[in-house]
LUMPA-525320 format. One line per 4 residues: number of its first residue (from 1); their letters; for each residue x, z, y of C-alpha. Coordinates in steps of 0.05 Angstrom, whole numbers, plus 5000, padded with zeros to 4 digits. Layout:
# residues N
NUM = a = X:Z:Y ~ ...
//
This chain:
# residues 155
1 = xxxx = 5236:5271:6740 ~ 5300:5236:6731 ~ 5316:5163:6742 ~ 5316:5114:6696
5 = xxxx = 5387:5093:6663 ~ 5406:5035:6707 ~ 5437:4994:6640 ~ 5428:5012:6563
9 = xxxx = 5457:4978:6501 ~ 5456:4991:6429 ~ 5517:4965:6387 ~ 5519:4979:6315
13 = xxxx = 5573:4968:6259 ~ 5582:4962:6186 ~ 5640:5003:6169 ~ 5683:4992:6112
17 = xxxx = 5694:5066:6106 ~ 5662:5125:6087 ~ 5621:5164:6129 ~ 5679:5223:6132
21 = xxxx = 5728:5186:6159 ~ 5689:5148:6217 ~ 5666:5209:6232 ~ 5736:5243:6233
25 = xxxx = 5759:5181:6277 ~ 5708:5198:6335 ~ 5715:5272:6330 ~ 5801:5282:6315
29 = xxxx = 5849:5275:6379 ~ 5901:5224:6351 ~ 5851:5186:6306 ~ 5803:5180:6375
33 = xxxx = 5863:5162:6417 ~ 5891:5099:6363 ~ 5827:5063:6381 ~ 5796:5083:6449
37 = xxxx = 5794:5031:6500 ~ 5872:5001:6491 ~ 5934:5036:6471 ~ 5939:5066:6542
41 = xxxx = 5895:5133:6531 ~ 5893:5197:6508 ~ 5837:5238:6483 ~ 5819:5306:6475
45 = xxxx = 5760:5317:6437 ~ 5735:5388:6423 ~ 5672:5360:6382 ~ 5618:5429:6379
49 = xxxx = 5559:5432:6419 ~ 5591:5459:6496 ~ 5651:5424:6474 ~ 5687:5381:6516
53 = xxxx = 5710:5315:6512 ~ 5780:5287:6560 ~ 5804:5222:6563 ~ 5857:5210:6599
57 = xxxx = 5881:5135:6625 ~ 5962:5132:6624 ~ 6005:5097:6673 ~ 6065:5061:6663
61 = xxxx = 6119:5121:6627 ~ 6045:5156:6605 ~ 6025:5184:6662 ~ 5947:5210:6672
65 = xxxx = 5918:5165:6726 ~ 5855:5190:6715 ~ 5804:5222:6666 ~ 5739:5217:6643
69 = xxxx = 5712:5283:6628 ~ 5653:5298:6581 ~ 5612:5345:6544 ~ 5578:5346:6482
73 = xxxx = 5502:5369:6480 ~ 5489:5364:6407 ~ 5539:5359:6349 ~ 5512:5348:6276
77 = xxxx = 5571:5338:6228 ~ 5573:5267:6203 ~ 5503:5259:6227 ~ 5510:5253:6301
81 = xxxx = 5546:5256:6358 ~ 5515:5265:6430 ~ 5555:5279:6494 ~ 5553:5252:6567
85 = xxxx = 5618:5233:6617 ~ 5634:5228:6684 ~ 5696:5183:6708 ~ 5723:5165:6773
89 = xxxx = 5720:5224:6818 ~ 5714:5217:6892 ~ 5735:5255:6940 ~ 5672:5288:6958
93 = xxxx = 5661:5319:6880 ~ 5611:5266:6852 ~ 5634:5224:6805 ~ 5629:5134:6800
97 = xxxx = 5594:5137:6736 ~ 5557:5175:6693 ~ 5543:5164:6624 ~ 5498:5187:6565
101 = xxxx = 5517:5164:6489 ~ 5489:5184:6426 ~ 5523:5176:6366 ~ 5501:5168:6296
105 = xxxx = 5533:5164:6221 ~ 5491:5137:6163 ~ 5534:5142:6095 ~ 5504:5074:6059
109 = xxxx = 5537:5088:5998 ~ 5597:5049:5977 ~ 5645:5068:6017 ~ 5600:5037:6071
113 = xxxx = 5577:5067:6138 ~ 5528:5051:6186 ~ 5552:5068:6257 ~ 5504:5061:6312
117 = xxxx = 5531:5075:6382 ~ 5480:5085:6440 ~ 5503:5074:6511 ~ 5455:5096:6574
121 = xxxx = 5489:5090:6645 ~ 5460:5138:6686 ~ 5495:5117:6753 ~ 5538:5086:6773
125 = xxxx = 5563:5076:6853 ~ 5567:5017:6895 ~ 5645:5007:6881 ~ 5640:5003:6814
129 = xxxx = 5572:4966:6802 ~ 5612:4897:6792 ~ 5636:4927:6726 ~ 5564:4950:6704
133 = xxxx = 5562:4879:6648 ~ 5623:4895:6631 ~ 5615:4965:6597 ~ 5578:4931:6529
137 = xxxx = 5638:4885:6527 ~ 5693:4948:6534 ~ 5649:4989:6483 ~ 5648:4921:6439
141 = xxxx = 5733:4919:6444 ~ 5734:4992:6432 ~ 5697:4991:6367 ~ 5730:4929:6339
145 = xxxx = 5802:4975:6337 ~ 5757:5029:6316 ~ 5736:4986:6252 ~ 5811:4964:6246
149 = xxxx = 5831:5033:6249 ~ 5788:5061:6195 ~ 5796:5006:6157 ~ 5863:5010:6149
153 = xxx = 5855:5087:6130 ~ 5816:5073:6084 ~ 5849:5017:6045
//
């Protein structure tokens, strides 16, 4: 039986968009990397069920410093989204943190989507457990430029 996440949040937004497009943003390289985290990633995003999922954060003239590797369990086109990650790799193969999210798209009609983002931290080690409060807070930032981003598509 497996553990217990040790921190889950929910955060959902009312998109100003159609349900194509915020899809598109979550599942498209360049669209994924114009609002992930700040302006200092890149992402890879091979969105199908095995797929995998790289993000990559860039120092100074764009170099990787590190990635975040995931893969995606279930993929439901503009429905729903679920993959896990791992970041911060030590030296003996595990990884800092461990993450489950689940994705989903609801077209409200309009123009208007419902995007619901589910975040479970499965683990997380020692070093990095000051961060744990602050992941709902990076998520939070992250989909802010994600509504900016779509918005602006859209308009």
């Amino acid at each position: 039986m497996s553990s217990p996440p040790l921190k889950q949040f929910t955060l959902i937004r009312i998109l100003n968009a159609p349900r194509e497009l915020v899809y598109r943003v979550w599942t498209e390289d360049k669209l994924m990397t114009e609002w992930w985290g700040t302006d200092e990633f890149a992402c890879t995003v091979d969105a199908q069920q095995g797929g995998k999922l790289v993000i990559n954060k860039l120092n100074g003239a764009h170099i990787p410093a590190f990635p975040i590797t995931g893969v995606f369990y279930e993929v439901q086109p503009l429905a729903k989204l679920v993959f896990g990650t791992k970041a911060f790799k030590n030296a003996d193969g595990t990884f800092g943190t461990e993450n489950m999210h689940i994705i989903t798209f609801v077209d409200l009609g309009n123009g208007k989507t419902k995007l619901t983002v589910n975040v479970s931290i499965l683990s997380m080690s020692d070093a990095l457990m000051p961060f744990l409060e602050g992941f709902e807070e990076g998520w939070s930032i992250s989909l802010d430029r994600l509504s900016e981003l779509v918005t602006k598509i859209h308009s």
